[in-house]
Every structure is written in C-alpha cells, then in structure tokens.
N, C-alpha and C positions, 0 to 999 in steps of 0.2 A: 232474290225475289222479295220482293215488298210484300207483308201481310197486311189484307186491307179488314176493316168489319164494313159491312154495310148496313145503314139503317133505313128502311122503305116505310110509307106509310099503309100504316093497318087499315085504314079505311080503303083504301084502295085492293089490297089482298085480300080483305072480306069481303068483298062487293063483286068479285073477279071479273076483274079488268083485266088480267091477265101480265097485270105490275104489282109488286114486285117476287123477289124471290122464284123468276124465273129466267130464262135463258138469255133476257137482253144485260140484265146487270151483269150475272155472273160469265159473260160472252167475253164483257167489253174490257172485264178485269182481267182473263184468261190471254186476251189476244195485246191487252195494254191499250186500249181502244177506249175513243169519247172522255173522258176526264180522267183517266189511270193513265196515267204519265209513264207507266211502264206494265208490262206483265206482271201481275200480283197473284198473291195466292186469299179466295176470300176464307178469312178464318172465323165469320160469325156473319149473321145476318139476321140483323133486331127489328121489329116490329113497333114501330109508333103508335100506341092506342092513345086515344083519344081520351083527354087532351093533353097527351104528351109527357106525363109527371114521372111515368114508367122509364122512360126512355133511358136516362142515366143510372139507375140503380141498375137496371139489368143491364147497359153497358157493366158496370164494375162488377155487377154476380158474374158476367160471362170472363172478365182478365182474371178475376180471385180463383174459380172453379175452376175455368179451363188452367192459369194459369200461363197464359198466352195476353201478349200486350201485342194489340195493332201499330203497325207504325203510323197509319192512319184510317182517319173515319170519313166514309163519303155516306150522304143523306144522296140517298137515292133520286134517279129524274126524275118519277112519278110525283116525291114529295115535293122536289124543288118543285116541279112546273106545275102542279095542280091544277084545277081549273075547274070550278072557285078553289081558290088558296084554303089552307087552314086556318078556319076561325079562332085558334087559339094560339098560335103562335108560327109566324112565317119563320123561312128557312133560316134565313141569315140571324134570326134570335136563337134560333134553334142548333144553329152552328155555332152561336159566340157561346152560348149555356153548355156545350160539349164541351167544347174547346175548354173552359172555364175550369170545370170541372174534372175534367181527363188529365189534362197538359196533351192530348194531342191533336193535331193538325188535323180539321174538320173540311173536308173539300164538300162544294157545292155540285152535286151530278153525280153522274154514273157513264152513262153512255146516248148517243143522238140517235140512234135508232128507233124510226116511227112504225 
C-alpha cells in the first residue's frame, strides 16, 4: 500500500468549508479513488497557511519526527481548484517547490467528489 501525506489548504479548513481534512480526501485515498492511482494509506495531512512558506518545513518536521517518508504528496482538490486561486502561489508552483525540495512525486488532486 502506498503511503500518501496530503497537503490541503488552511484557508479553506479555517473558513469551514468542510475541505480539507475531512472524509472526501481521506475516502478517495482509502478506496484508491480520484487521483490515488491506488489504495493508499494517508500518513500526514499538512495544512497550507497563508502564504505558504510553512509548507515544506513542516513537510520535513513531519518525515524527521515521525520518521516516515511518503512515497508521495498530493495538494489536495480544494487547494488545486480554489475559486479564486491562491494569491501567493498556484498549485503547479507549489507542486514544482515540493517536488524541489522533498525529491518526491507531487500529484495534483485528491478526489472528484462535489
């Protein structure tokens, strides 16, 4: 089973919207559903505060402290699909700066479920 982290944006789970960190990400990872290419197990699930600077440092506190490496990172749907976007940094910057930084494979989603 693939361990996935997921990262969702804080604006949106502060606001509740009821995205993220709730039953549709962790559904679609569970069932291998919407962009998990396979049933995964999720092993962290990060919080994007605004505007974004946090994101990687707590990615690497959570693989040092837990001692767990993802085999991949998905930016959750809420983040990718925003509406308006992030004024500080769209997904695909946001995916290449992980990616960059981790060495690992940054997918774009979570799950299609409205």
């Amino acid at each position: 089973m693939k361990k996935v982290a997921v990262v969702g944006c804080g604006a949106y789970m502060d606001s509740g919207y009821g995205c993220p960190g709730e039953w549709r990400c962790l559904k679609a990872a569970a069932l291998g559903e919407g962009d998990f290419d396979e049933t995964s197990q999720v092993v962290a699930f990060v919080k994007c505060e605004c505007p974004g600077r946090t994101v990687v440092p707590t990615l690497g506190m959570f693989m040092k402290l837990s001692e767990t490496k993802p085999d991949v990172i998905h930016l959750s749907s809420c983040l990718v699909e925003a509406k308006p976007g992030c004024p500080y940094v769209n997904a695909e910057e946001l995916a290449k700066i992980i990616e960059n930084k981790t060495n690992i494979k940054v997918v774009l989603g979570t799950h299609d479920y409205h």
